[in-house]
C-alpha positions, 0 to 999 in steps of 0.5 A: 898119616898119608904116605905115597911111596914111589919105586922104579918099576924096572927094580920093583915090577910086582908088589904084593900089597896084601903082605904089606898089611903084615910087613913094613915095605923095606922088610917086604923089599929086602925079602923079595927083591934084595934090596938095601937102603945105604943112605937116605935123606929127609925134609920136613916141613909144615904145611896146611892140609888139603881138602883130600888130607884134611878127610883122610886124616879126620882132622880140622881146616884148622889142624897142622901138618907136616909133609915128610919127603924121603929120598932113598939110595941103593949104593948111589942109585935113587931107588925111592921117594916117599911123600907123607902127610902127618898130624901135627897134633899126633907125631913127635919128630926127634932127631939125635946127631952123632959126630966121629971125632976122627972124621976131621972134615 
């Protein structure tokens, strides 16, 4: 997988990218800046990988991709945008929907 993660600097001004070989980034955020995702949305769709993706992930001209794009929210501020390219042939995506029977709307 490819992920480049885009934050606000003014919210995030340093990062310690060494910690994040040991942490995930939220776990590293969370710690050192406070910082809790209320909501976020993802969008998947499938696409044919670059020359660039293609060698970094060491897959064919031929392998599908999937590019993931996430948005994070911090109450209602934007405060994360995250683009990933992932194998088509090494990920499964799954997705489970719960409903609360009292919210009518």
């Amino acid at each position: 997988m490819i992920e480049i993660t885009y934050l606000p600097r003014n919210r995030f001004y340093k990062i310690n990218s060494e910690i994040l070989e040991k942490f995930s980034l939220y776990q590293y955020l969370e710690q050192k800046y406070d910082f809790h995702v209320t909501r976020a949305t993802e969008q998947f769709r499938p696409i044919i990988p670059s020359a660039f993706e293609r060698e970094h992930l060491q897959i064919s001209s031929s392998t599908p991709c999937m590019l993931l794009e996430r948005l994070s929210y911090e109450d209602d501020q934007l405060i994360e945008y995250t683009q990933s390219v992932i194998r088509g042939d090494k990920y499964t995506f799954s997705v489970e929907l719960c409903f609360d029977p009292q919210n009518k709307t």
